[in-house]
N, C-alpha and C positions, 0 to 999 in steps of 0.2 A: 424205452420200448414204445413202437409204435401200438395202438390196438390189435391191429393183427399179430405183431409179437404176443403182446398179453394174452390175446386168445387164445394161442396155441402153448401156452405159457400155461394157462389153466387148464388146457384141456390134456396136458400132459401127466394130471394128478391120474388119470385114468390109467399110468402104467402104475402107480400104487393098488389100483383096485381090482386091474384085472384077473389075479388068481382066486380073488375073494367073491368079487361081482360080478353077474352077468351084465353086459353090455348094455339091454335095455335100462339097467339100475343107474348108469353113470350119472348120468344128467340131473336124480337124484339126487346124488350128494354132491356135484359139484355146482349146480347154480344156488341152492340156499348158502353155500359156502361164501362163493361170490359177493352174492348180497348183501351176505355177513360183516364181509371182508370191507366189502365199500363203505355200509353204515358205520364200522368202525371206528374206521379212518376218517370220515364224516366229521364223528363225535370227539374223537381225541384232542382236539384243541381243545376244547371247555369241558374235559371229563371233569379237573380239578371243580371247577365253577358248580358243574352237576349237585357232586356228593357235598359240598358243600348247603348248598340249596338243601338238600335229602337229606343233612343231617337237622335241621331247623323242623322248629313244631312249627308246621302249616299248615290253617284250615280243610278240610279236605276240600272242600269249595274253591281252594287257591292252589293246590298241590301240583296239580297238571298244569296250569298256568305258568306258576311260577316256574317249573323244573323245566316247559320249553322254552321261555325266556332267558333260564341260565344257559341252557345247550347251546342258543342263537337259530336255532331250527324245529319242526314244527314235531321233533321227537327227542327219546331221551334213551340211556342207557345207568339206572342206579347202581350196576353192581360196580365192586372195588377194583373188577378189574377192564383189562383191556384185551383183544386176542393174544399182542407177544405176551403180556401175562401170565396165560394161561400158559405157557411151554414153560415157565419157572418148577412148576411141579407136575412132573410126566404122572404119576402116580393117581394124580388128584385129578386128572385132567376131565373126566367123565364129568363129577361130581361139577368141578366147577363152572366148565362149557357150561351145561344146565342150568348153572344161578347166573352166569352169564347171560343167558337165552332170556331167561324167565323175568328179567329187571331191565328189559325193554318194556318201551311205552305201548298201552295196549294197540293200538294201530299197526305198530313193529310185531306185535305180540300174533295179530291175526297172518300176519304174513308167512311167517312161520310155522303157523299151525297147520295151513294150506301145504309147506312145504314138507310138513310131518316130520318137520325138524328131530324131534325125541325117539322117533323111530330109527331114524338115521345114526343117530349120536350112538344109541345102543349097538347097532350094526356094526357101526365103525370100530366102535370099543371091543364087539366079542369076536372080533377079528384084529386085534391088536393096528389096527390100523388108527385110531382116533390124534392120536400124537402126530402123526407123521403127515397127516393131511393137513391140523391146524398150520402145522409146521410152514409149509409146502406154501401155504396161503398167507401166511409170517415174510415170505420171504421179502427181504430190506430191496430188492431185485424189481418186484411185481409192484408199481405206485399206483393205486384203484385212487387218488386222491382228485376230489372235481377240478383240482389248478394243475393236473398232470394228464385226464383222464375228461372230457367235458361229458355231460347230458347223451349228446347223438353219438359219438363214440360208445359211451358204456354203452347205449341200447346195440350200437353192432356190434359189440363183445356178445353182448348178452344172446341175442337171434342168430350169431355165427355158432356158439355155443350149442344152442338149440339146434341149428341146420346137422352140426357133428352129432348129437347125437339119434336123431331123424336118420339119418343114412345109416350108423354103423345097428341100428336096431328093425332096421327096415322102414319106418314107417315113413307119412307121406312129409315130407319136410315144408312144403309148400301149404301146408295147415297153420303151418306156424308161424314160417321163417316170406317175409317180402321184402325182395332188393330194392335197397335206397334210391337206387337209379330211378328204379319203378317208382316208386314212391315221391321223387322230387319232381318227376312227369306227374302226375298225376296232382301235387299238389297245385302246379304251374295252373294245371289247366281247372282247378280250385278257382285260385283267384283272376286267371284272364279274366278281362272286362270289369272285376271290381276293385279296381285301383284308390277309384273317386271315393267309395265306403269306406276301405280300410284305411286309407290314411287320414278320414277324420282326425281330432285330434281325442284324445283318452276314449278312442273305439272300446267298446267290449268287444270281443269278437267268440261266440262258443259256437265248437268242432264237437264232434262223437265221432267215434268209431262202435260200430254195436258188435265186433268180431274183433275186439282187437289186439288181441294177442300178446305181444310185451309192450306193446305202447308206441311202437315205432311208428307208424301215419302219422300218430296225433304227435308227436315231437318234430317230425318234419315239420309240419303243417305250422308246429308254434314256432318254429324257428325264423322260416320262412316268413310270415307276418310279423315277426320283431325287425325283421331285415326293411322290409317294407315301411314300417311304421312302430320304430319302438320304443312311442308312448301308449300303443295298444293293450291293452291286457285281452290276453286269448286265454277262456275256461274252456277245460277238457273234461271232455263226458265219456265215457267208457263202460263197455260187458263183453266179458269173456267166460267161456267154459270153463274153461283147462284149470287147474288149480297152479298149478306152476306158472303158467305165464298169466294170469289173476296177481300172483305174488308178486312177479316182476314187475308188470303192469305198474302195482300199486306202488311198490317204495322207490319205481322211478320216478313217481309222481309227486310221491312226499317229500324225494331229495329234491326238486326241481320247485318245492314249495307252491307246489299246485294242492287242488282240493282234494283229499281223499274221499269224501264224501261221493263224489262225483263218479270213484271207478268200484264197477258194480259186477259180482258172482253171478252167472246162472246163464240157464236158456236164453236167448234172444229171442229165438220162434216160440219157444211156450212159456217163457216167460219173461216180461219186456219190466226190467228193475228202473225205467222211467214214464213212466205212463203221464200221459198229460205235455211231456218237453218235447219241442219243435227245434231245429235248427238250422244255423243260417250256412254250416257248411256241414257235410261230413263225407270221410274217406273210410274205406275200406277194402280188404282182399279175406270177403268169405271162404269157407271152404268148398271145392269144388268137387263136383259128383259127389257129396256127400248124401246118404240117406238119411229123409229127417223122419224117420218110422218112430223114433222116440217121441217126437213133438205132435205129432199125428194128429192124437187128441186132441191135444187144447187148441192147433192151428184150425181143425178140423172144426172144432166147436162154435169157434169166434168168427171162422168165414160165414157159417150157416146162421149165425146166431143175429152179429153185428151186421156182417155184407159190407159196403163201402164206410160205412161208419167205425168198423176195426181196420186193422192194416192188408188183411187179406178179402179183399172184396173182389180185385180182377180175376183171380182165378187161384186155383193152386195145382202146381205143377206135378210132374209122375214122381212117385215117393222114392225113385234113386237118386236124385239129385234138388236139393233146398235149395239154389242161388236166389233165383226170383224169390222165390219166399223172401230171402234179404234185403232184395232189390227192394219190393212193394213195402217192406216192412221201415226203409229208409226213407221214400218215399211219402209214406204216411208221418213219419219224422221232419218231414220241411216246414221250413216256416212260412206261413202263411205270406203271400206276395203284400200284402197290403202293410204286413210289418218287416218288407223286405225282400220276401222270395226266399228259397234256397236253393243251395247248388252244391251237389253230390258229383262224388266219384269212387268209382266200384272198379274192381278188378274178376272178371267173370275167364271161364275158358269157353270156347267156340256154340258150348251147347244152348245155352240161354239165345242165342241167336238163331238155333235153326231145329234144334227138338221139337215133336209135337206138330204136327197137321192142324190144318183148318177146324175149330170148335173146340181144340185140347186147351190144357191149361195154361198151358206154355205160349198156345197160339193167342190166349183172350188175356193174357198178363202182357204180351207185347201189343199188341192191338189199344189194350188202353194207354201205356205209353206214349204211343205215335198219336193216338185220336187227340190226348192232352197238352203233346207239345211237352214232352218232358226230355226229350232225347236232341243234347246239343251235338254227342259229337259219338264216337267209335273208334278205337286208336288199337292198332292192331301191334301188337306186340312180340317181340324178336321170338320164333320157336326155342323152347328148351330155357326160356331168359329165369321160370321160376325154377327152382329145386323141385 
């Protein structure tokens, strides 16, 4: 199966649920599934190696060490079984999913808990459904395996997934969901002109995405500079909202043995989980016309408080629509020219260009742009091209 088989391969679990589940719930129980499914299979090679590891007295000082060095990756799964395991005893299958869940390594463990996994489990069982969806995810059919399955594939499993179910629940899918296409323009024009930097040789090179949803920029972006140069090592920085794709975000992260340290819960506008870090590229596709009346405050505070010495110093735009908020807040994220410069790329709709009269906010956040020389290009984009 190609990815797009897969996807509609998972997303076919939704004719199991839909007598049980309203439409907005699918996405619910089918991407921690997913997730599930992949780490899995991840770990199934060295399960043996694991419980062996986990049955040994080890300091507690050494335990987590030890137990990802037997896995061969930067997590673990202690319990006795595996997913097909669990269909050995339909009866038990509640109970042991759960010790299943619960004998992940705590990093797997938060991911999880983001996706309310225990909530889920329960749903699925007092609807007799719990057996038949492992099942469904069991199947010898669907190979979620990274040598069947690479890194940028799964993340377009994963955002096609999202995109299904953004439409069938109404809501704005382009919150979420940004096409690769988009995305590999937008990296390009990342690195135009720094060819001569990244092909140094053992480049660091650290991206952020401060919106960034399942991860997909920032795995373009790493792809793309291994292609270029791959003795580079490229650190990914990351903050997203959403708890589900926080989830995704992160254990695409830990499969790809990136930092998890790195990818960060919460507000961006009112609450920035890196304060102090600059950097030398970043990408993103905020949300557009969204209102930031939640962030109001703290954005509201730190303008009048800080001024150019916070991130919102040029202005702050009319509260139906945050982009610029993003803009300046990436903006104030660059790395200082003297240790390099940095170079952004944002995906904005029409408004950020033309909302807002002379003296608004919109008018004194573009004004500083242009006064500073920060605006290399504008790349107009096919109508209809996001979700």
């Amino acid at each position: 199966m190609n990815h797009s088989e897969i996807s509609s391969f998972i997303w076919g679990t939704a004719d199991l649920l839909r007598s049980s589940f309203k439409q907005h719930q699918y996405g619910d129980v089918i991407l921690p599934f997913t997730v599930m499914r992949r780490l899995d299979i991840v770990l199934a090679s060295t399960k043996k190696a694991v419980l062996d590891t986990a049955a040994k007295q080890l300091p507690d000082a050494l335990r987590d060490t030890m137990l990802k060095k037997a896995a061969g990756v930067d997590f673990y799964n202690t319990s006795q079984y595996t997913m097909p395991d669990l269909l050995d005893d339909a009866d038990g299958i509640r109970e042991n999913l759960t010790k299943y869940v619960t004998s992940f390594s705590s990093d797997i463990a938060d991911i999880f808990d983001k996706f309310k996994i225990f909530d889920v489990i329960k749903d699925l069982d007092d609807n007799d459904l719990l057996f038949l969806v492992v099942e469904r995810f069991c199947n010898p059919k669907v190979d979620l395996s990274p040598e069947s399955v690479s890194n940028a594939d799964m993340g377009d499993i994963y955002e096609e997934l999202i995109r299904r179910f953004s439409e069938v629940s109404n809501e704005t899918a382009g919150e979420h969901f940004s096409p690769r296409d988009g995305l590999r323009l937008a990296v390009e024009l990342l690195v135009a002109g720094e060819m001569d930097d990244l092909t140094q040789p053992n480049r660091i090179v650290k991206v952020c995405d401060p919106c960034a949803g399942t991860g997909g920029a920032l795995t373009c972006f790493a792809d793309r500079v291994a292609e270029i140069n791959p003795r580079a090592t490229v650190v990914t920085y990351a903050q997203e909202i959403n708890d589900q794709s926080y989830a995704i975000c992160k254990s695409d992260t830990i499969l790809k043995g990136g930092n998890i340290v790195n990818v960060h819960r919460g507000d961006t506008l009112a609450d920035d989980q890196m304060p102090g870090e600059t950097f030398g590229f970043q990408i993103s596709n905020p949300p557009y016309g969204v209102e930031w009346k939640k962030s109001k405050s703290a954005v509201t505070k730190e303008h009048n408080i800080l001024g150019f010495a916070g991130r919102f110093g040029a202005g702050l735009p009319r509260i139906s629509d945050g982009q610029l908020l993003f803009v300046q807040h990436m903006v104030a994220k660059m790395r200082m020219p003297e240790e390099g410069g940095g170079r952004i790329a944002v995906f904005l709709n029409g408004s950020p260009l033309f909302t807002g009269g002379a003296g608004s906010g919109e008018s004194e956040i573009r004004r500083y742009l242009l006064q500073h020389d920060l605006l290399d290009a504008i790349v107009a984009m096919p109508n209809d091209f996001f979700f």
